[in-house]
DRENSETOR-797054 format. One record per atom (N, C-alpha, C): residue number from 1; residue in three letters; atom name; x, y, z. Coordinates in nm, 3 decimals. Each point is the difference from the previous one (the first is absolute). Layout:
N
    nr   rest   atom         x         y         z
   NUM    ALA     CA         X         Y         Z
...
//
This chain:
113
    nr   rest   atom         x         y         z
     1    UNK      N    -4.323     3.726    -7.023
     1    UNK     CA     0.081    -0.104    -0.062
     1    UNK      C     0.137     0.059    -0.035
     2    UNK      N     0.113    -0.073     0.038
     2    UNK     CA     0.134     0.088    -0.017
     2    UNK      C     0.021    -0.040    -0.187
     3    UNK      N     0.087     0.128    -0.045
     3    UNK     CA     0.044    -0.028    -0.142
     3    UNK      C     0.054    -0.117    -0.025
     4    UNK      N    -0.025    -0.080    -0.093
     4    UNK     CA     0.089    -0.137    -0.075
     4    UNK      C     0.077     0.047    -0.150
     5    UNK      N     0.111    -0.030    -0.013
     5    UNK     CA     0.047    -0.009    -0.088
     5    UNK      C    -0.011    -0.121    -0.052
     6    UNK      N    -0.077    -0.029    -0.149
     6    UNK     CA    -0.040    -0.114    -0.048
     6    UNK      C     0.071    -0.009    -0.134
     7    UNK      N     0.030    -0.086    -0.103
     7    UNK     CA     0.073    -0.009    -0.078
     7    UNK      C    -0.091    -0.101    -0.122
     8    UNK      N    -0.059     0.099    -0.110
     8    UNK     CA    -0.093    -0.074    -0.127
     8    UNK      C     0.022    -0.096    -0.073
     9    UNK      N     0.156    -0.020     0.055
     9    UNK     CA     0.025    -0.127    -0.104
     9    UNK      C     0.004    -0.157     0.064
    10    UNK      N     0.007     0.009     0.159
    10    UNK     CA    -0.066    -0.086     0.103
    10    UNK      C    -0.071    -0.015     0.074
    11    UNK      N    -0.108     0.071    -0.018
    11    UNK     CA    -0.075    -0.005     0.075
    11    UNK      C    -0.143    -0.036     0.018
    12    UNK      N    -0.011    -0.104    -0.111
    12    UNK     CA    -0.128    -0.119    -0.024
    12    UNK      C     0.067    -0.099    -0.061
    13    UNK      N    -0.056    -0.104     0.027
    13    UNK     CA     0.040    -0.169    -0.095
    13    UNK      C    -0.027     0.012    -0.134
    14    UNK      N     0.070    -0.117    -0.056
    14    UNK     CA     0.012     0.049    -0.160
    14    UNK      C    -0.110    -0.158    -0.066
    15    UNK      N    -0.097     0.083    -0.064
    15    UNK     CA    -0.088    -0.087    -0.041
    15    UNK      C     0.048    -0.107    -0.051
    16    UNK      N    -0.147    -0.097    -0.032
    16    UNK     CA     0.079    -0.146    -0.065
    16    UNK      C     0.012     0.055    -0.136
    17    UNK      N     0.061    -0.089    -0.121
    17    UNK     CA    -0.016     0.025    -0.150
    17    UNK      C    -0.107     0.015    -0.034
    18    UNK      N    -0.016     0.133    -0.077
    18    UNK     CA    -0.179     0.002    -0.096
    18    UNK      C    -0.096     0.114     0.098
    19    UNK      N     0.058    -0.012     0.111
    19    UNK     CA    -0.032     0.122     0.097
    19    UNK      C     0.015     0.146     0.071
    20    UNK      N    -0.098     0.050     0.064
    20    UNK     CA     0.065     0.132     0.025
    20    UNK      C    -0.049     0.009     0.156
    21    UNK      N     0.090     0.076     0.072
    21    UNK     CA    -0.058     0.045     0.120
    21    UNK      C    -0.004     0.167     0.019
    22    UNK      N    -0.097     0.022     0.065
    22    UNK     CA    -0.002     0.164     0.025
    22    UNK      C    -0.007     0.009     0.155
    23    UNK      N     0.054     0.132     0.022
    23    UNK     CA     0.012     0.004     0.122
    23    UNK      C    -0.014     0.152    -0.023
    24    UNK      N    -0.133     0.057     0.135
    24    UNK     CA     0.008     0.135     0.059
    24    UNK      C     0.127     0.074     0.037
    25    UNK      N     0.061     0.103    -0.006
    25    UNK     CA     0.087     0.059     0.063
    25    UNK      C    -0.055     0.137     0.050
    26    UNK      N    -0.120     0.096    -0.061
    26    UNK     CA    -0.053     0.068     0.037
    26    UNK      C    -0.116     0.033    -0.048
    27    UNK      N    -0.089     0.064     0.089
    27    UNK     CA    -0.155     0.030    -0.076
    27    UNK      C    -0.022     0.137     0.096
    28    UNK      N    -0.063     0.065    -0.063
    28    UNK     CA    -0.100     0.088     0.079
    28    UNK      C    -0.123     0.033    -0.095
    29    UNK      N    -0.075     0.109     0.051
    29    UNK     CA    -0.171     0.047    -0.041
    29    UNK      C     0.002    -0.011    -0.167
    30    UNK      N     0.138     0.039    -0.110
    30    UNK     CA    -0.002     0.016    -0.157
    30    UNK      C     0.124    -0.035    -0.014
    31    UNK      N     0.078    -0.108     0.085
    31    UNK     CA     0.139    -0.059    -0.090
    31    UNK      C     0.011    -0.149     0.067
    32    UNK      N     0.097    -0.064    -0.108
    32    UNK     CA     0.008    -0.160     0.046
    32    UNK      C     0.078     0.003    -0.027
    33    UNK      N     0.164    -0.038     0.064
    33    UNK     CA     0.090    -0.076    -0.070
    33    UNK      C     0.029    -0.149     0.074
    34    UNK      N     0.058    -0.039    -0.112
    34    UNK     CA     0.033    -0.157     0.035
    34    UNK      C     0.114    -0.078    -0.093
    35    UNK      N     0.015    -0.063     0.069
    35    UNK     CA     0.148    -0.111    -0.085
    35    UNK      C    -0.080    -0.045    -0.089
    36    UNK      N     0.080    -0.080    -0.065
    36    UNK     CA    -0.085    -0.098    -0.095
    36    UNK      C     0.128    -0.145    -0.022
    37    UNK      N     0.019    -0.087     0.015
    37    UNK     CA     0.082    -0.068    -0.061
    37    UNK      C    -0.078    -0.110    -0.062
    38    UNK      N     0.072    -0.019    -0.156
    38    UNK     CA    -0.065    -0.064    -0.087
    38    UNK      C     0.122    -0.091    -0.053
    39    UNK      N    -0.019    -0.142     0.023
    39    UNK     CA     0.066    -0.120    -0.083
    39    UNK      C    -0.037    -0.032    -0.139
    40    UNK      N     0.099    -0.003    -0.100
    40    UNK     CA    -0.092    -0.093    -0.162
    40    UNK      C    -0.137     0.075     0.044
    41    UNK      N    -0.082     0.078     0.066
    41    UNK     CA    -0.153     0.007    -0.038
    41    UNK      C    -0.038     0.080    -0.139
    42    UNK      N    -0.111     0.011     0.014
    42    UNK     CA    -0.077     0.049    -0.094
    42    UNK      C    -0.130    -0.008     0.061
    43    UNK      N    -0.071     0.096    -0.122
    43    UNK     CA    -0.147     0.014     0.057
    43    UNK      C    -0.046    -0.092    -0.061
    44    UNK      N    -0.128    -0.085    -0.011
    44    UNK     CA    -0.060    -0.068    -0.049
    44    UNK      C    -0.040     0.043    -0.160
    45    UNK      N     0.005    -0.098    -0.102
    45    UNK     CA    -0.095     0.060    -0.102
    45    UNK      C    -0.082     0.014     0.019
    46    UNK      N    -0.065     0.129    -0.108
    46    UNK     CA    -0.105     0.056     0.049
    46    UNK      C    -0.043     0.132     0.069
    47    UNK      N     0.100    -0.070     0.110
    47    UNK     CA    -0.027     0.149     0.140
    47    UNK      C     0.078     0.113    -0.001
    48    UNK      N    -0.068     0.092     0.022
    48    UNK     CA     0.048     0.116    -0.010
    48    UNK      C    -0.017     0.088     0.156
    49    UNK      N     0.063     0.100     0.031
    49    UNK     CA     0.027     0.049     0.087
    49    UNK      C    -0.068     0.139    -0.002
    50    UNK      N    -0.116     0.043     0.074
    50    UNK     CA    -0.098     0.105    -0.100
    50    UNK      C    -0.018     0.106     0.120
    51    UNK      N     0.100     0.054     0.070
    51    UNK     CA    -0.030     0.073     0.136
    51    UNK      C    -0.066     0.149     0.023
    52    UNK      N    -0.110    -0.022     0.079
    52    UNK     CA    -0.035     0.137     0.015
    52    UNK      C     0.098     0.097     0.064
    53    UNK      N     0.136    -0.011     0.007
    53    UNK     CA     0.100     0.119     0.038
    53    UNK      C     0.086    -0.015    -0.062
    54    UNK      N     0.100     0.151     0.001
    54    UNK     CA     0.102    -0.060    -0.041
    54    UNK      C     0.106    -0.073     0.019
    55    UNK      N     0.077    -0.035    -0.063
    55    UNK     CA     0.124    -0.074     0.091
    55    UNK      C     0.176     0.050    -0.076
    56    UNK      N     0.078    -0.030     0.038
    56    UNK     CA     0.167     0.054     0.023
    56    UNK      C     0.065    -0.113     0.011
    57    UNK      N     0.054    -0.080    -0.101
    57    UNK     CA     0.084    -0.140     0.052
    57    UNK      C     0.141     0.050    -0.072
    58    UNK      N     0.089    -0.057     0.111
    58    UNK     CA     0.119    -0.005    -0.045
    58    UNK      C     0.039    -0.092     0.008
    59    UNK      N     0.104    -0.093    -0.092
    59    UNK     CA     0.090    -0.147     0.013
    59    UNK      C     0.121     0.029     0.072
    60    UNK      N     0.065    -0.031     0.109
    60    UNK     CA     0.084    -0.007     0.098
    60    UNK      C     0.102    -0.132    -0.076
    61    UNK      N    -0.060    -0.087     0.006
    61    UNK     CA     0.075    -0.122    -0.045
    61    UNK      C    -0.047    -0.092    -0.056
    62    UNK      N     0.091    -0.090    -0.109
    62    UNK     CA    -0.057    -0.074    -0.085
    62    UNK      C    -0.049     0.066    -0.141
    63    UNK      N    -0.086    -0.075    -0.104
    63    UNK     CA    -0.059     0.025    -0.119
    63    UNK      C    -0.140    -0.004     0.044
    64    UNK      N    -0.020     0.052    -0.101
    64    UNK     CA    -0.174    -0.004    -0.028
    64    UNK      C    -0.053     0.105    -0.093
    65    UNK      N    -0.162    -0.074    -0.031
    65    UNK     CA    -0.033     0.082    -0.158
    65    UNK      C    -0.141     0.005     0.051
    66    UNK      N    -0.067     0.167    -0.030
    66    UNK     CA    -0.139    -0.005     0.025
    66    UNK      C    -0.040     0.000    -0.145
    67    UNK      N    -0.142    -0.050    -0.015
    67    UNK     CA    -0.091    -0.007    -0.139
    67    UNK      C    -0.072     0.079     0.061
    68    UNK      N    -0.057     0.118    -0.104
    68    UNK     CA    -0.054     0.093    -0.026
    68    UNK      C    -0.164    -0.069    -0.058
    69    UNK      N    -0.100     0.050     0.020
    69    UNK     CA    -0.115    -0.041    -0.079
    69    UNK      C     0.001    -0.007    -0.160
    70    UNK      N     0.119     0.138    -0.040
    70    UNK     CA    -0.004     0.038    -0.129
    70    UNK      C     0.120    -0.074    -0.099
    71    UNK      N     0.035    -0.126     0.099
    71    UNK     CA     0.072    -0.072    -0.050
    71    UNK      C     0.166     0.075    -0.009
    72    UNK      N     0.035     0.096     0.051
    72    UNK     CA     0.128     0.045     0.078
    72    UNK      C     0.050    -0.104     0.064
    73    UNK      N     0.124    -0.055     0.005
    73    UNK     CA     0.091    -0.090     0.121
    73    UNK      C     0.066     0.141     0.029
    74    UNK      N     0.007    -0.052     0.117
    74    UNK     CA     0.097     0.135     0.081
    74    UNK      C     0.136    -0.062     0.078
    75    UNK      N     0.107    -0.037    -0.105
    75    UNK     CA     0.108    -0.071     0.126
    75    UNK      C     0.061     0.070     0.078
    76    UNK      N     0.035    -0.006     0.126
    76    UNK     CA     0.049     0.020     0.118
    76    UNK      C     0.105    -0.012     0.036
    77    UNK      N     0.115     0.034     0.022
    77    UNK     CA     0.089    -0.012     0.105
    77    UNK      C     0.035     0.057     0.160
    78    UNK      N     0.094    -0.051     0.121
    78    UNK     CA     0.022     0.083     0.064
    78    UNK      C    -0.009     0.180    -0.027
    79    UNK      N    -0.059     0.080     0.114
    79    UNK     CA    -0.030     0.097    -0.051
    79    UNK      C    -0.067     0.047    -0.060
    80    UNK      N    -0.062    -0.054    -0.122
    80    UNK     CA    -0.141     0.071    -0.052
    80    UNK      C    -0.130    -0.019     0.063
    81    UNK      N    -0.096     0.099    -0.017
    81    UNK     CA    -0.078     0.037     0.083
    81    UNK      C    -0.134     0.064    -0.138
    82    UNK      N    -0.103    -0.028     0.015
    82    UNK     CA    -0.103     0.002    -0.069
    82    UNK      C    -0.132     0.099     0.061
    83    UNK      N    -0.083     0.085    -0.068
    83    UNK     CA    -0.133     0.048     0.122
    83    UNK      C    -0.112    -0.041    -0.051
    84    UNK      N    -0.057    -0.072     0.003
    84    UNK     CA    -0.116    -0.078    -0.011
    84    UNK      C    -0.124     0.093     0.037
    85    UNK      N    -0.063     0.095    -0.109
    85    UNK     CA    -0.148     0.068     0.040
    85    UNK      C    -0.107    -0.084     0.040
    86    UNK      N    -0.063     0.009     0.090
    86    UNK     CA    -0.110    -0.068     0.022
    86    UNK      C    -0.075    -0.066    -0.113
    87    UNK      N    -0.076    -0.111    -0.030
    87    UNK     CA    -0.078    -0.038    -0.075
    87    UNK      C     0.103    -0.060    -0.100
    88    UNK      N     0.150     0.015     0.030
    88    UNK     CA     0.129    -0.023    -0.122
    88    UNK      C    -0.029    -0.183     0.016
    89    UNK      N    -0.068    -0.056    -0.075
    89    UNK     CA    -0.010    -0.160    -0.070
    89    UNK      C     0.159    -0.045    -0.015
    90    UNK      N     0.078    -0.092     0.121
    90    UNK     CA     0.109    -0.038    -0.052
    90    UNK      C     0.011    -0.135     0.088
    91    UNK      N     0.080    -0.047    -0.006
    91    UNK     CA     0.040    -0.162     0.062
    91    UNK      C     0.144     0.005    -0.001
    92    UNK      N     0.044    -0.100     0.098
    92    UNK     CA     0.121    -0.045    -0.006
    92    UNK      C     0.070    -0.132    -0.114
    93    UNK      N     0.064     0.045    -0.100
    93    UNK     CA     0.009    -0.099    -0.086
    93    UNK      C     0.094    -0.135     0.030
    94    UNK      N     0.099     0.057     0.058
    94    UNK     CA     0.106    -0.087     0.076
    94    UNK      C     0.074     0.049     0.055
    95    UNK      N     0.085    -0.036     0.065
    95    UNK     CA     0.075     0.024     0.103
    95    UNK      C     0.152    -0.095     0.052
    96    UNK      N     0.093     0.010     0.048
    96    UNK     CA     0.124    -0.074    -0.023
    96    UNK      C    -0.018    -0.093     0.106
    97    UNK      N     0.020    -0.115     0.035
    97    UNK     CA     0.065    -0.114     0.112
    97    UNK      C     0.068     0.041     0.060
    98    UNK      N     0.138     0.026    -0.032
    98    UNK     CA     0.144     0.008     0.056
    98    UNK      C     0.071     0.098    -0.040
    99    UNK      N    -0.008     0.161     0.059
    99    UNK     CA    -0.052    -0.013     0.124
    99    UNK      C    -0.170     0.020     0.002
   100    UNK      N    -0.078    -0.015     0.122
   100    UNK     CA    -0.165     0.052    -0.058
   100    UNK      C     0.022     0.115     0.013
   101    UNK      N    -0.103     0.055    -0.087
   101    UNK     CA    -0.043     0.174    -0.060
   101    UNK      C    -0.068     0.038     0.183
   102    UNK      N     0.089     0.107     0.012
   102    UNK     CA    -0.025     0.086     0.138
   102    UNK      C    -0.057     0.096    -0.064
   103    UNK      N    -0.132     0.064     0.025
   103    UNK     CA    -0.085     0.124    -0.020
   103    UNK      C     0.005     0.097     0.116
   104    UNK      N     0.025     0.134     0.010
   104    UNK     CA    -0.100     0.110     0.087
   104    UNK      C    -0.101     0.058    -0.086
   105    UNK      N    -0.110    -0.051     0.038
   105    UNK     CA    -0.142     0.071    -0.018
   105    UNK      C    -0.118     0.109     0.113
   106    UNK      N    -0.047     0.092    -0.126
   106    UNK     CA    -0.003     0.141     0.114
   106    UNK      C    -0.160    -0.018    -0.089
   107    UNK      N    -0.084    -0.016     0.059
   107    UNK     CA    -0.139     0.047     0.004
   107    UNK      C    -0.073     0.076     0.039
   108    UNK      N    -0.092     0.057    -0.103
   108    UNK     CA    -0.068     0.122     0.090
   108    UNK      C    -0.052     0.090    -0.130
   109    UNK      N    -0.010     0.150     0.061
   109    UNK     CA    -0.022     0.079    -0.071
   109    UNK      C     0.124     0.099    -0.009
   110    UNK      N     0.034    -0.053    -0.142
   110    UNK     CA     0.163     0.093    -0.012
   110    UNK      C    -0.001     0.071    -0.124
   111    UNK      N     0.080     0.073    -0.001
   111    UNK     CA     0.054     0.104    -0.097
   111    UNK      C     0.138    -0.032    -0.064
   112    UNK      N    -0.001    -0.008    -0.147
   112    UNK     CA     0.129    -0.079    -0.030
   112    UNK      C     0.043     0.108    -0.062
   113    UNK      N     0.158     0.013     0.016
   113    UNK     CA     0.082     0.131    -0.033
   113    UNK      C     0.034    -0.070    -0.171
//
């Protein structure tokens, strides 16, 4: 397959309001990454996000705030970037419309500096 130069900030459709889309960009045998674009969403009350790995998100664009189990809000801007230990209880609390919250998320088994 010849190299593509692809570009994260176009390169999936932008959900309806209240929604999120994810999209693969890479996986192998102990890593996942993927886009994430999220409109106005949120996680559901209630739900929580309870992963057996860890994960690495950074906000690219837009707002957004993770809830912590321990009742932590974590607000977000472009640029910040969070490491989520496995078993880390958190949700997406909200997230901006205009523009929607662009994520890179790195899954797996990682080591956070």
């Amino acid at each position: 397959m010849p190299l593509q130069i692809r570009n994260i900030f176009t390169s999936a459709d932008t959900p309806p309001v209240g929604d999120e889309i994810m999209q693969v960009l890479a996986s192998g045998s102990d890593v996942h990454i993927e886009r994430i674009v999220s409109r106005a969403h949120a996680t559901p009350a209630g739900e929580w996000y309870d992963q057996d790995h860890d994960e690495w998100v950074m906000l690219l664009r837009g707002k957004a705030s993770l809830e912590l189990d321990d009742g932590n809000i974590l607000p977000m801007q472009p640029g910040d970037y969070v490491f989520l230990p496995a078993h880390t209880r958190h949700r997406v609390a909200a997230t901006s419309d205009a523009p929607p919250a662009v994520w890179l998320a790195i899954h797996g088994i990682l080591e956070a500096e």
